[in-house]
N, CA, C and O atoms as a MOPAC input file, in Angstrom:
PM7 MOZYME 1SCF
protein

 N      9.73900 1   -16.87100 1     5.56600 1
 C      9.35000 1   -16.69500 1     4.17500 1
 C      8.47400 1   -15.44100 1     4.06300 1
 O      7.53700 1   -15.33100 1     4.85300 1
 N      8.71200 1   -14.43600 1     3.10000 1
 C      7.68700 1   -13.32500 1     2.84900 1
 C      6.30000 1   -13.95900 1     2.57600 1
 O      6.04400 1   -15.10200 1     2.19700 1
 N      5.36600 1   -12.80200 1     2.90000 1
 C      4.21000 1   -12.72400 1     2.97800 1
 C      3.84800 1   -11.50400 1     2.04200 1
 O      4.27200 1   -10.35900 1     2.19700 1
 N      2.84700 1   -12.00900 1     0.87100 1
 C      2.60600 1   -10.95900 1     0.04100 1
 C      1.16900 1   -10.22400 1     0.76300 1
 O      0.55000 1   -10.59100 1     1.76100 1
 N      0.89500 1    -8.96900 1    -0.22100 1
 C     -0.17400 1    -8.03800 1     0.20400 1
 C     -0.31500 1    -7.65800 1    -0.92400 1
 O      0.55900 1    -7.29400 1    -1.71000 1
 N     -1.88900 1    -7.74600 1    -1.13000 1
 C     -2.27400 1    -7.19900 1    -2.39100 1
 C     -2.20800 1    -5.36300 1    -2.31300 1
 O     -2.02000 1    -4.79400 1    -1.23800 1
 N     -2.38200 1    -4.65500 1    -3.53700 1
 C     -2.19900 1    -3.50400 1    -3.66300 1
 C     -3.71500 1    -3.73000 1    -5.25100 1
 O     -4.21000 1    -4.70500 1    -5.81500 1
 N     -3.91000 1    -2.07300 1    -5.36900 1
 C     -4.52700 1    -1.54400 1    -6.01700 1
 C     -3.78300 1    -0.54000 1    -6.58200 1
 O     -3.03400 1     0.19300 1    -5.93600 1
 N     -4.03500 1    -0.45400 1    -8.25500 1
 C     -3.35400 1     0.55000 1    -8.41600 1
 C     -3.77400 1     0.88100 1    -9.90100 1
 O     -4.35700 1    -0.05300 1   -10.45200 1
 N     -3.58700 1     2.08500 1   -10.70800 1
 C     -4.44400 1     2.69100 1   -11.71200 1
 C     -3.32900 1     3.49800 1   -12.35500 1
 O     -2.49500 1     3.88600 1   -11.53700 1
 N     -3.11000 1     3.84300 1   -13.60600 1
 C     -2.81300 1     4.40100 1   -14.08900 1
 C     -2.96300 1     5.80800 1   -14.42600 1
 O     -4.06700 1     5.87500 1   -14.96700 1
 N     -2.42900 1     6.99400 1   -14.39600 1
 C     -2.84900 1     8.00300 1   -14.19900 1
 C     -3.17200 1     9.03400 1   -15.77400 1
 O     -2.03900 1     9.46300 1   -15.99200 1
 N     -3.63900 1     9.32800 1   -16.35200 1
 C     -3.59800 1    10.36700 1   -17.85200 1
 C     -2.34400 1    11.35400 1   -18.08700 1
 O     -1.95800 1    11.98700 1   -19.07000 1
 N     -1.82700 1    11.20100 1   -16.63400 1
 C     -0.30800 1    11.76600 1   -17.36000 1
 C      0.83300 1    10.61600 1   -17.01400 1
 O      2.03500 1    10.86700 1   -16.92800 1
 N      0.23300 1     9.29800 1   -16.83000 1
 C      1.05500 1     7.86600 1   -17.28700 1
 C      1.80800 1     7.77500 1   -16.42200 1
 O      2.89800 1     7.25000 1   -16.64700 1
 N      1.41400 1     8.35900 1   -14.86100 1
 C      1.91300 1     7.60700 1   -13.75500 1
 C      1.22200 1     6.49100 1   -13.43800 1
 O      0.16300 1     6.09600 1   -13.92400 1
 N      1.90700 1     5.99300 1   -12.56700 1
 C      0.87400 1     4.62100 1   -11.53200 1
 C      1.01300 1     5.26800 1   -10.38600 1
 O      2.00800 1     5.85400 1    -9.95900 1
 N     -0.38600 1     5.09000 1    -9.74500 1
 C     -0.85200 1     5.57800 1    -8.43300 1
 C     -1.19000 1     4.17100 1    -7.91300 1
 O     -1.52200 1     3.19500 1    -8.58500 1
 N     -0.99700 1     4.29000 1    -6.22000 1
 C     -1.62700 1     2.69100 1    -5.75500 1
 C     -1.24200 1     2.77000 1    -4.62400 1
 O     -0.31300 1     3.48700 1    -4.25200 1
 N     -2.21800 1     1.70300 1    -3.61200 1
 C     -1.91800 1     1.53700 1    -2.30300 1
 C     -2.05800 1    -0.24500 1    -2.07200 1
 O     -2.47800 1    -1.13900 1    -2.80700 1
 N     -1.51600 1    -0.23400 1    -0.76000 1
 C     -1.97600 1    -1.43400 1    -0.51000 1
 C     -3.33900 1    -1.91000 1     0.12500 1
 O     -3.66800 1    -1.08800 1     0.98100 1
 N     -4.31900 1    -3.01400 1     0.01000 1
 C     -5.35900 1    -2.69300 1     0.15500 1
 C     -5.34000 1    -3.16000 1     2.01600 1
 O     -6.33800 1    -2.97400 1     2.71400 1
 N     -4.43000 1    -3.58400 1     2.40600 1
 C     -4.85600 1    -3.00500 1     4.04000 1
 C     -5.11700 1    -1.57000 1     4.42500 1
 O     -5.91800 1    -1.03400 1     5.19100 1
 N     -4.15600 1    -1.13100 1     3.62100 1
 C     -3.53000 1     0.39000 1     4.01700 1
 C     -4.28900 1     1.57600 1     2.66400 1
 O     -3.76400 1     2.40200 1     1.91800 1
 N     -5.34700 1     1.24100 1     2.80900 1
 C     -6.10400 1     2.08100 1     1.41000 1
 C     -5.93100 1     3.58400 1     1.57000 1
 O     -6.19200 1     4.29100 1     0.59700 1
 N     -5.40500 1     4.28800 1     3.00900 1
 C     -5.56400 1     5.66700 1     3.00700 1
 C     -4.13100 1     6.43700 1     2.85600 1
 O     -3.85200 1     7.63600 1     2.87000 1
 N     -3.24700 1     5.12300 1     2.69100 1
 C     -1.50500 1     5.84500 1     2.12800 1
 C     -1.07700 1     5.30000 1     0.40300 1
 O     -0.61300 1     4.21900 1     0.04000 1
 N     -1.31100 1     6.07500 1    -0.11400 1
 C     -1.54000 1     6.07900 1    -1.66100 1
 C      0.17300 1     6.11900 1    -1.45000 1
 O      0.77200 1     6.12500 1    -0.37500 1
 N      0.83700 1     6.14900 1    -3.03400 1
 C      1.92200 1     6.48000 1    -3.75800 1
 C      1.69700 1     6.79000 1    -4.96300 1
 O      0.50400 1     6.92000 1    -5.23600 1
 N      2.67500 1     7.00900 1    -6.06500 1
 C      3.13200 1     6.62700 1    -7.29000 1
 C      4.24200 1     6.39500 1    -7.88700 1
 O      5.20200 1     6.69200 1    -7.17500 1
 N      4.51300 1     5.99500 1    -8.88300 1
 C      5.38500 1     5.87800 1    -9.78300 1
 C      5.99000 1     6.02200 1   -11.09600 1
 O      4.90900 1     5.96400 1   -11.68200 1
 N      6.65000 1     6.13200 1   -11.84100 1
 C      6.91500 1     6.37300 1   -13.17400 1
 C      6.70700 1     5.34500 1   -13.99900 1
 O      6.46000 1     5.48900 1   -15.19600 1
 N      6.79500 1     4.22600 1   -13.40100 1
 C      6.55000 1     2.62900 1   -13.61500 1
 C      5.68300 1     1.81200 1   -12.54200 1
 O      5.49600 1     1.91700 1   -11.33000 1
 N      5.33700 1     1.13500 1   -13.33300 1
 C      4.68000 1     0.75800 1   -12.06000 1
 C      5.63100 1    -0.53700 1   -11.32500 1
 O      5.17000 1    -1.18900 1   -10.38800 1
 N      7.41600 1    -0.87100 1   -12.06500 1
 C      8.19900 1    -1.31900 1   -11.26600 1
 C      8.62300 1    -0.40100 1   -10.02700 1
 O      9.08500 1    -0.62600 1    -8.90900 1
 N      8.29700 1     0.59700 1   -10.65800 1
 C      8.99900 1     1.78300 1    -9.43400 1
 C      7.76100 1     1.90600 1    -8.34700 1
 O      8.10600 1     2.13900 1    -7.18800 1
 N      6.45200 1     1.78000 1    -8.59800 1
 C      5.41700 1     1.65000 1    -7.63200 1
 C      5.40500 1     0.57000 1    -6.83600 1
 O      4.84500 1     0.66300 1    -5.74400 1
 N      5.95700 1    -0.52900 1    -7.19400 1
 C      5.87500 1    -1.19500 1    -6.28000 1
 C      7.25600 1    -1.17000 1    -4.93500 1
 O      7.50700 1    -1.50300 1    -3.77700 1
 N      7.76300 1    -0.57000 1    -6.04200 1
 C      8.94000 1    -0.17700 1    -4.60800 1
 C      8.52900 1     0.67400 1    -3.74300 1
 O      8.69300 1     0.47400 1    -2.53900 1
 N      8.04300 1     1.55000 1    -4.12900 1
 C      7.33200 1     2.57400 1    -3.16300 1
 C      6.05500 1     1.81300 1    -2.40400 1
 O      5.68100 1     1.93800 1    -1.23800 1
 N      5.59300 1     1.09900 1    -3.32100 1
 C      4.63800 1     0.45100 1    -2.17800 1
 C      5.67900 1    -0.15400 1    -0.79900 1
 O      5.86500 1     0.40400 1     0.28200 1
 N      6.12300 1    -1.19300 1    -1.18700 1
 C      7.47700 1    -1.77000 1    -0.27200 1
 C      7.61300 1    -0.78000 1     1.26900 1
 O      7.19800 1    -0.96000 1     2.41400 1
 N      8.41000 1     0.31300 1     0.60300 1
 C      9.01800 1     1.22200 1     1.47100 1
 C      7.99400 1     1.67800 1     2.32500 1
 O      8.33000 1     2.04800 1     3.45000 1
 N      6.61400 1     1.72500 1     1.94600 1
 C      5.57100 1     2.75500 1     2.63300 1
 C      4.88900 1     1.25900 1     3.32300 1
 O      3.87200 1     1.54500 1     3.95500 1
 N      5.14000 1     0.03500 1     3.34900 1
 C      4.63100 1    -1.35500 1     4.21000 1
 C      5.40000 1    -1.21600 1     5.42200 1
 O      5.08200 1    -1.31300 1     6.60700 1
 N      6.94300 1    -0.86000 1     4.60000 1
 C      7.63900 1    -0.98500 1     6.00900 1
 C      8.13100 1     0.13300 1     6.79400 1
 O      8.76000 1    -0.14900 1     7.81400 1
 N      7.94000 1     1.44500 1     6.47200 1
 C      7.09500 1     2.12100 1     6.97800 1
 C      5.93200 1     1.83200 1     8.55700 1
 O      6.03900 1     1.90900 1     9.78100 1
 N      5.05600 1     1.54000 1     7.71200 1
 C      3.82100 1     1.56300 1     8.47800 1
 C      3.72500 1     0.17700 1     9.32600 1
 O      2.88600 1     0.06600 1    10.22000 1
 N      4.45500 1    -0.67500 1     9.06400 1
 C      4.33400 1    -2.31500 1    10.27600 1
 C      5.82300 1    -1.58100 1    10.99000 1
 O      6.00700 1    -1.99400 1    12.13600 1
 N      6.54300 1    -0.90400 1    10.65800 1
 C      7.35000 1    -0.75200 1    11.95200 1
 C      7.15600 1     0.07900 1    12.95100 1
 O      7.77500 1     0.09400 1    14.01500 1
 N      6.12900 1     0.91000 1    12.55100 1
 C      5.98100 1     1.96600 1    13.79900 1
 C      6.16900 1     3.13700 1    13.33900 1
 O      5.63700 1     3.96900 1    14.07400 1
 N      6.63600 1     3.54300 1    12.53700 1
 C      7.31000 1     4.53900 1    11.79200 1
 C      6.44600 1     6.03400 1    11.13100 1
 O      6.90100 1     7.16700 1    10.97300 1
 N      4.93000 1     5.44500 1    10.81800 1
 C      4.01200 1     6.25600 1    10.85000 1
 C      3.37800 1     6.50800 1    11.99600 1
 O      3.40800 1     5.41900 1    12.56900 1
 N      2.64600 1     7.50200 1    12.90800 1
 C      1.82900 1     7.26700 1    13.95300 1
 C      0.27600 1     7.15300 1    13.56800 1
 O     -0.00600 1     7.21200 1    12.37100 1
 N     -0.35400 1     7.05500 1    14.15000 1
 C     -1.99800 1     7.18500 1    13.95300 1
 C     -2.43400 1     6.27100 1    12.48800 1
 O     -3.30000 1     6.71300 1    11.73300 1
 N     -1.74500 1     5.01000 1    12.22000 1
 C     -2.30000 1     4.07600 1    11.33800 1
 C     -3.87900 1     3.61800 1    11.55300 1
 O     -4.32700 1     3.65300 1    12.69900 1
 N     -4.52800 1     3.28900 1    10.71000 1
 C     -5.45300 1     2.91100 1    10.97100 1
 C     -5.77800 1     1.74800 1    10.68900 1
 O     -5.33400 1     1.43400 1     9.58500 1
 N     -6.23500 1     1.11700 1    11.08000 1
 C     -5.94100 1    -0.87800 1    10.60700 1
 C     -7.65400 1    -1.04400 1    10.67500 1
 O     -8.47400 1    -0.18700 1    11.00800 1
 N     -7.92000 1    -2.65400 1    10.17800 1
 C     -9.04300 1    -3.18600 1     9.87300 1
 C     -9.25200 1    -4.69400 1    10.20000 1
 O     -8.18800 1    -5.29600 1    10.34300 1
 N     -9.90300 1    -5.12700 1    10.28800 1
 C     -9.66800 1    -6.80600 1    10.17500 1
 C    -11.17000 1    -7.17000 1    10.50700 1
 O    -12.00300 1    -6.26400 1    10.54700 1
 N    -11.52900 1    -8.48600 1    10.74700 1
 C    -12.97400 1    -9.05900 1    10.23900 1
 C    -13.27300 1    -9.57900 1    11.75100 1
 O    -12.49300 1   -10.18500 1    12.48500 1
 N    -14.49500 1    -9.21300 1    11.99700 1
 C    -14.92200 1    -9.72800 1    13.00200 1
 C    -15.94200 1   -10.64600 1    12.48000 1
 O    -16.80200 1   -10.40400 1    11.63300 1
 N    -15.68800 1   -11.86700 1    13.19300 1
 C    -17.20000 1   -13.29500 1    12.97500 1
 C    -17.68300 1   -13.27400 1    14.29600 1
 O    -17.22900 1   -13.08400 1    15.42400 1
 N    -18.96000 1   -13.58100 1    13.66900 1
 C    -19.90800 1   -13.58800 1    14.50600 1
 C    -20.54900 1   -14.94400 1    14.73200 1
 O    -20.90600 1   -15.45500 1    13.67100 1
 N    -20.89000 1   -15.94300 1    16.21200 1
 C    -20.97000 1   -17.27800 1    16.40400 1
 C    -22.20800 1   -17.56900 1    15.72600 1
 O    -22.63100 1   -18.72400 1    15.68400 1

């Protein structure tokens, strides 16, 4: 079953949508729509979980006992 990922994303003054996903906050896109942004989001996930970009930079939470 898919697994969603949130994204961020803003509208631009010349009425694009700009946005990333918020794992991946340092590979932006846009779109003409923001149906079309999310495709581009899509393409640039799978992209970046297959290997396909080099030098990703990832994040995750460290707890402390």
């Amino acid at each position: 079953m898919p697994t969603g990922h949130r994204f961020t994303y803003w509208q631009e003054p010349d009425g694009f949508f700009i946005g990333y996903i918020e794992d991946y906050p340092d590979y932006r896109t846009q779109g003409a729509t923001l149906d079309e942004l999310r495709d581009n989001l899509r393409d640039i996930l799978f992209d970046l979980e297959s290997g396909l970009v080099p030098c990703v930079r990832h994040s995750e939470e460290l707890a402390f006992a």
